[in-house]
C-alpha positions as semicolon CSV with decimal commas, in nm:
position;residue;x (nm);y (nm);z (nm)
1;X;-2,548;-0,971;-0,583
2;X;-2,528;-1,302;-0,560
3;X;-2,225;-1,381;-0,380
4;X;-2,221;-1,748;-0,576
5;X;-2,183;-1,543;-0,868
6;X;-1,830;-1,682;-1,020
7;X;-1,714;-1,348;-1,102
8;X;-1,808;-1,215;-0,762
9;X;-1,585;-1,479;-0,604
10;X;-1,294;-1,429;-0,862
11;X;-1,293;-1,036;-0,805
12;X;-1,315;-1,122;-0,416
13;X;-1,020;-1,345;-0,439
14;X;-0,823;-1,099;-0,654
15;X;-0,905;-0,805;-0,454
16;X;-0,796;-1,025;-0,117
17;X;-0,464;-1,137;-0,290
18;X;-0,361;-0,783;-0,386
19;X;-0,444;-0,642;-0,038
20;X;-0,226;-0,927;0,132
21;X;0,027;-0,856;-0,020
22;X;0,039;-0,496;-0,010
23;X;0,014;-0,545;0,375
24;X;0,317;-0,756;0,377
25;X;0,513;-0,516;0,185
26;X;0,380;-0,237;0,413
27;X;0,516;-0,455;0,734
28;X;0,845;-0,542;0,505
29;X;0,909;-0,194;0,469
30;X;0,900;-0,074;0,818
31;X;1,096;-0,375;0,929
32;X;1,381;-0,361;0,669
33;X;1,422;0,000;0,757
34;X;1,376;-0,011;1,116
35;X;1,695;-0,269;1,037
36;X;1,892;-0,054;0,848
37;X;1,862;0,281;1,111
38;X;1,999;0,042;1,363
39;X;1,720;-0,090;1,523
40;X;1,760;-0,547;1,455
41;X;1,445;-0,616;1,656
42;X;1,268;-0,697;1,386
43;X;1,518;-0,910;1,202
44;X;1,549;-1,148;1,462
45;X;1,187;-1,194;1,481
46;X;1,221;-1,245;1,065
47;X;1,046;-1,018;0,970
48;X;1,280;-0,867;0,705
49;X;1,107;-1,099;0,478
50;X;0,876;-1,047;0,188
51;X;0,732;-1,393;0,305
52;X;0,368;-1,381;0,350
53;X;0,365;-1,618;0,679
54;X;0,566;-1,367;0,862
55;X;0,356;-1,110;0,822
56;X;-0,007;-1,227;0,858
57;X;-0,227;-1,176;1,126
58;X;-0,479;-1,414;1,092
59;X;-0,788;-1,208;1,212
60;X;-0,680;-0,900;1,075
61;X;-0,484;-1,011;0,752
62;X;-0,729;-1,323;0,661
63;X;-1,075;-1,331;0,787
64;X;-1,169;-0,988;0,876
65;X;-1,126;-0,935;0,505
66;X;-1,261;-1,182;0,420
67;X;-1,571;-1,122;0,575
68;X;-1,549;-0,759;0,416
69;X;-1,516;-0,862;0,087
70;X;-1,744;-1,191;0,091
71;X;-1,987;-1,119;0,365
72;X;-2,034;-0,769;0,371
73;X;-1,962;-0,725;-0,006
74;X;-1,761;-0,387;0,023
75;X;-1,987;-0,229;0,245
76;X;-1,692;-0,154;0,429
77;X;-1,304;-0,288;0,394
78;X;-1,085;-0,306;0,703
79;X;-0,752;-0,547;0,706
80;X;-0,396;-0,490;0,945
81;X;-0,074;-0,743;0,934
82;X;0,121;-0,787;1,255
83;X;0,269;-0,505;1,378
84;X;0,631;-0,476;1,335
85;X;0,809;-0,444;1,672
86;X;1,038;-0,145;1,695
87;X;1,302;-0,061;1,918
88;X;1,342;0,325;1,918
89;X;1,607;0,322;2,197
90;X;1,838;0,146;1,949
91;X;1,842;0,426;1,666
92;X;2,104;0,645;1,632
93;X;1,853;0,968;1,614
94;X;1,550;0,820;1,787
95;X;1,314;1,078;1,707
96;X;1,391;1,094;1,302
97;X;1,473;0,752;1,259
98;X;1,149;0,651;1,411
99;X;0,939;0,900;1,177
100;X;1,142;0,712;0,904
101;X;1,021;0,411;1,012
102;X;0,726;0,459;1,018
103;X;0,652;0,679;0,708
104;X;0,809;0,403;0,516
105;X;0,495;0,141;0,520
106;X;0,257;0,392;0,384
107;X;0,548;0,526;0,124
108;X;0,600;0,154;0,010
109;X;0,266;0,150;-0,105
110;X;0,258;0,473;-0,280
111;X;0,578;0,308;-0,484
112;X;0,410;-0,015;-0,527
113;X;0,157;0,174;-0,684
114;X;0,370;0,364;-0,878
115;X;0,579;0,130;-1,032
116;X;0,227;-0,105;-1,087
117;X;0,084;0,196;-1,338
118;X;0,444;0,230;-1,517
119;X;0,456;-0,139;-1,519
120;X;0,073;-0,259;-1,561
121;X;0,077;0,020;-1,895
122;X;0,315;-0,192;-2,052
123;X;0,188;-0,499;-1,993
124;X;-0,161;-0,421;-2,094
125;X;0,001;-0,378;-2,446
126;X;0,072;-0,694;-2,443
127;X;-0,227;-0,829;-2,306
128;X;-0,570;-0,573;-2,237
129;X;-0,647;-0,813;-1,950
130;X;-0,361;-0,682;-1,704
131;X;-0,545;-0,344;-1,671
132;X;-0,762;-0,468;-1,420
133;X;-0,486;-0,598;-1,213
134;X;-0,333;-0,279;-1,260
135;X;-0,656;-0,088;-1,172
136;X;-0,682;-0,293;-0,880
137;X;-0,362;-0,277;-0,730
138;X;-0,337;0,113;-0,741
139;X;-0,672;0,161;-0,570
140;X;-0,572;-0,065;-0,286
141;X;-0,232;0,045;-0,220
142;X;-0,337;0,431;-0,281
143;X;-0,611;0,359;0,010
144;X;-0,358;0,185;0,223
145;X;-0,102;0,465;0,206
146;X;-0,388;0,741;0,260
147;X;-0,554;0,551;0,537
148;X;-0,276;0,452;0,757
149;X;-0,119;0,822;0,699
150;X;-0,424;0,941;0,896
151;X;-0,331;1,108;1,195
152;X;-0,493;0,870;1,443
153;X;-0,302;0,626;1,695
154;X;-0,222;0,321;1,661
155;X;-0,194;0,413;1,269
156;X;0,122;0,534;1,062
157;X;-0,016;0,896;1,085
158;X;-0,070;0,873;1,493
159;X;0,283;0,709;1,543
160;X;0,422;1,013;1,302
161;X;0,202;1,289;1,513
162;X;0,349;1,090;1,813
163;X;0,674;1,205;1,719
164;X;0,560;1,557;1,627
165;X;0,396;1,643;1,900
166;X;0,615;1,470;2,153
167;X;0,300;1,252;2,309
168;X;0,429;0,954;2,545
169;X;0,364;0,653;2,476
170;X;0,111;0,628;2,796
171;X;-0,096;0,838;2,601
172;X;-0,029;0,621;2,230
173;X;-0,159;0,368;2,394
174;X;-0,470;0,493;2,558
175;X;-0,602;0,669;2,236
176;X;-0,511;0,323;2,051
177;X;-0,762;0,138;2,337
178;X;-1,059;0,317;2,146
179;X;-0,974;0,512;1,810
180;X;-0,990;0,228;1,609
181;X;-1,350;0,123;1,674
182;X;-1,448;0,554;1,681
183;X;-1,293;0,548;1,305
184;X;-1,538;0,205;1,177
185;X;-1,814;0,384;1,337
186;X;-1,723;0,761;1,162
187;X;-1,640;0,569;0,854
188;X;-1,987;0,411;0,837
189;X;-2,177;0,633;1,016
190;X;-2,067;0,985;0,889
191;X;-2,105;0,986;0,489
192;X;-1,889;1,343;0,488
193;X;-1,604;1,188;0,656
194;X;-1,600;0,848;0,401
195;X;-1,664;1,098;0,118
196;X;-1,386;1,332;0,199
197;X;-1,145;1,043;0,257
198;X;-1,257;0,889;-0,029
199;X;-1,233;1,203;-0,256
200;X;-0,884;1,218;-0,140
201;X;-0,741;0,882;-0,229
202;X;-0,948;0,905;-0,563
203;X;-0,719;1,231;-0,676
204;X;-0,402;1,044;-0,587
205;X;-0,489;0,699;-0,764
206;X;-0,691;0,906;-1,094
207;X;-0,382;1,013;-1,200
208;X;-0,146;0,706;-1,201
209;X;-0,463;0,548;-1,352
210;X;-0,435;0,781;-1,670
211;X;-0,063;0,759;-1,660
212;X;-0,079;0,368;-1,709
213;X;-0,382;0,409;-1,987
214;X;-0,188;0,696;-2,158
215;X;0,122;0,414;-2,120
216;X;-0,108;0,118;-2,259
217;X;-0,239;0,351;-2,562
218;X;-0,598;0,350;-2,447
């Protein structure tokens, strides 16, 4: 494809402004609840904020997508905000509160997309044009909440197994040193692993997909 292609570069910069955000809501979420359990770490670094700046990373939230979407053209599609710092010592029930923490990025985007297929089916009855927005915005917070719930440190899912499993932190942090880079490679280099995980987010989003249509009259 050419990536001059007009339409390439609109979808690119659509796909990249939906993703940004849904990573700032992710990091908004864990920070405004880490806030309310107790824990005001992360408010007086601001990030109880649904502003953009306070959230982006700008490797992981600006141009290692953008390299994804642009250079690799989807090959692949990897993106992280800056991690919200946490405080577990100040919770009033460390070991719950921190699980709710932490299960509330990946939750915020299954609302987000959610509320974007009751919303986005309205709206395309007003104008047929918001169902790719709506299309769009499902599939990238479905993949968010499915990917980070993945039971891998330094991910939502490894903090949550943390927790379950009582690992120390020691440990967290030595798996973290390495699991990232072992997930890119099984992601690109095993096509039963990217299939399965792929299958899986597809059966979550399919559904608020029809949901929206069957809202929109299509």
């Amino acid at each position: 494809m050419d990536s001059l292609d007009p339409t390439f570069i609109r979808n690119g910069v659509l796909f990249f402004l939906i993703l940004v955000s849904s990573l700032c809501v992710h990091e908004w979420a864990h920070a405004w609840t880490a806030w309310k359990l107790g824990d005001d770490t992360a408010w007086h670094e601001g990030r109880v904020t649904l502003n953009p700046l306070n959230h982006i990373d700008l490797m992981g939230t600006v141009i290692f997508p953008l390299i994804c979407i642009f250079l690799l053209q989807g090959v692949f599609l990897f993106g992280w905000a800056k991690p919200v710092p946490v405080n577990v010592a100040r919770f009033k029930n460390p070991r719950f509160d921190d699980f709710l923490t932490t299960f509330a990025g990946p939750f915020s985007n299954l609302l987000i997309a959610i509320g974007v297929a009751l919303v986005g089916g309205f709206a395309q009855r007003i104008n047929p044009l918001f169902a790719e927005l709506t299309y769009k915005t499902i599939a990238v917070n479905i993949t968010l909440f499915v990917f980070n719930l993945l039971p891998i440190p330094p991910l939502d899912g490894g903090r949550i197994l943390r927790v379950a499993v009582g690992m120390t932190w020691e440990t967290f942090a030595r798996i973290s040193s390495w699991s990232m880079l072992a997930l890119l490679l099984l992601l690109n280099l095993s096509s039963g692993f990217s299939y399965g995980l792929g299958l899986v987010m597809a059966q979550i989003a399919h559904p608020l997909m029809l949901i929206s249509a069957m809202i929109a009259g299509a």
